[in-house]
C-alpha positions in Angstrom: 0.0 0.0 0.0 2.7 2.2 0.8 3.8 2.4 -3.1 0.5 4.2 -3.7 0.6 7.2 -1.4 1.0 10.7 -1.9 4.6 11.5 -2.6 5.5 15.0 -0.7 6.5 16.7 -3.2 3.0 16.3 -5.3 1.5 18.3 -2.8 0.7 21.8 -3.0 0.9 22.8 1.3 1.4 26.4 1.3 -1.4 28.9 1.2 0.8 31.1 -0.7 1.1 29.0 -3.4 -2.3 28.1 -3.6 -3.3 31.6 -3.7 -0.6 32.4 -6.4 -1.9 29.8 -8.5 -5.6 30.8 -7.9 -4.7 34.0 -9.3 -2.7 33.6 -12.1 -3.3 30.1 -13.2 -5.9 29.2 -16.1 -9.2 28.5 -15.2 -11.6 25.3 -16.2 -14.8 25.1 -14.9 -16.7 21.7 -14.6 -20.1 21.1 -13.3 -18.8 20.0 -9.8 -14.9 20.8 -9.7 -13.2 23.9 -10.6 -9.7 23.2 -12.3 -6.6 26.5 -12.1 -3.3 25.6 -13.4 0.0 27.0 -14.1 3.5 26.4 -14.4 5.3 24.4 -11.5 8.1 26.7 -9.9 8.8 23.3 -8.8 9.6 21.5 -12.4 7.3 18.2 -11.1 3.5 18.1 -11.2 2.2 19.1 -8.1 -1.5 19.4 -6.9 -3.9 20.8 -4.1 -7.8 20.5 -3.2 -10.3 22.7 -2.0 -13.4 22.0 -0.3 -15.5 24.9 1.1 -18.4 24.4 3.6 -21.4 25.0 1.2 -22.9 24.7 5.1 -22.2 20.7 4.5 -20.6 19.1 7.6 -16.5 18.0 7.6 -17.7 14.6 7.0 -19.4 15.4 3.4 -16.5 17.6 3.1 -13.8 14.8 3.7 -16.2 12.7 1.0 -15.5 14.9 -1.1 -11.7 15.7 -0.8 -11.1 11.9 -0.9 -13.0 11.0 -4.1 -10.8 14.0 -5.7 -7.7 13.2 -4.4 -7.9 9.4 -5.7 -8.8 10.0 -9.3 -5.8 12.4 -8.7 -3.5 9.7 -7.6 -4.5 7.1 -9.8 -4.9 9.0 -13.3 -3.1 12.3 -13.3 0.2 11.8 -11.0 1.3 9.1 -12.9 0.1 10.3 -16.7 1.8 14.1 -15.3 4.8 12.2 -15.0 5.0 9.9 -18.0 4.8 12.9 -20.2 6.7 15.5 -18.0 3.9 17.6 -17.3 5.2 20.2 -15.3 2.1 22.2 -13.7 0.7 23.2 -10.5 -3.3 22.3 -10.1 -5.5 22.9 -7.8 -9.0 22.0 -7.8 -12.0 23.7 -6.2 -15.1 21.7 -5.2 -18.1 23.4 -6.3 -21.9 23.2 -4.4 -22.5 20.0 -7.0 -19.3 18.1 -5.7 -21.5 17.3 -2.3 -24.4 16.1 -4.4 -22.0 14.5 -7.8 -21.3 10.7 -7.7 -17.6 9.4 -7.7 -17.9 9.2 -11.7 -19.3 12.3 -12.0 -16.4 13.9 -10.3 -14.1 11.4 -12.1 -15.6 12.9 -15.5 -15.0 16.2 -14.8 -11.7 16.2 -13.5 -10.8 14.2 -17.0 -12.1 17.3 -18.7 -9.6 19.3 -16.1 -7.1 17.3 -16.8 -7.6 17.4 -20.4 -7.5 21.6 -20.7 -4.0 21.1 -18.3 -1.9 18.9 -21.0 -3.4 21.2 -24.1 -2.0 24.3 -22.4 
């Protein structure tokens, strides 16, 4: 299991950054997630996820955070890598996140990802 964790350095931990990106990074909206990407100071794909309240409780929130970060970690970190994508994403749950299904959200962020490797 532990050969399928988050590396370190694919996360996105400072609010600084986050907030850099937010504001200069391109936009892609979805129905439920929010895309903003730009180019990794880092030179590695890296990646962050937002979840507001929406008046939801934390445990609708962590729902949601998980099902985004596993398509993450299962079909962008790795296809990032194999074609040396070197971005900064961060995704922004929308209000439909709390009510999307896991393929929903899956669909979405394939559309994100999509707009990211075009760019």
């Amino acid at each position: 299991m532990a050969g399928e964790r988050f590396p370190s350095g694919a996360r996105i931990g400072r609010g600084s950054e986050i907030r850099r990106i937010l504001r200069i990074g391109k936009r892609v909206r979805t129905g439920p997630v929010d895309g903003f990407f730009a180019p990794s100071p880092t030179h590695r794909p890296r990646f962050a996820v937002i979840v507001p309240r929406f008046g939801h409780t934390i445990v609708r929130r962590n729902l949601v955070k998980r099902r985004v970060r596993e398509v993450v970690r299962r079909e962008w970190l790795s296809e990032a890598h194999r074609l040396g994508l070197e971005r900064d994403l961060v995704l922004k749950a929308r209000p439909s996140a709390y009510e999307a299904s896991f393929e929903d959200v899956r669909s979405a962020l394939h559309e994100v990802f999509g707009r990211c490797r075009e760019d």
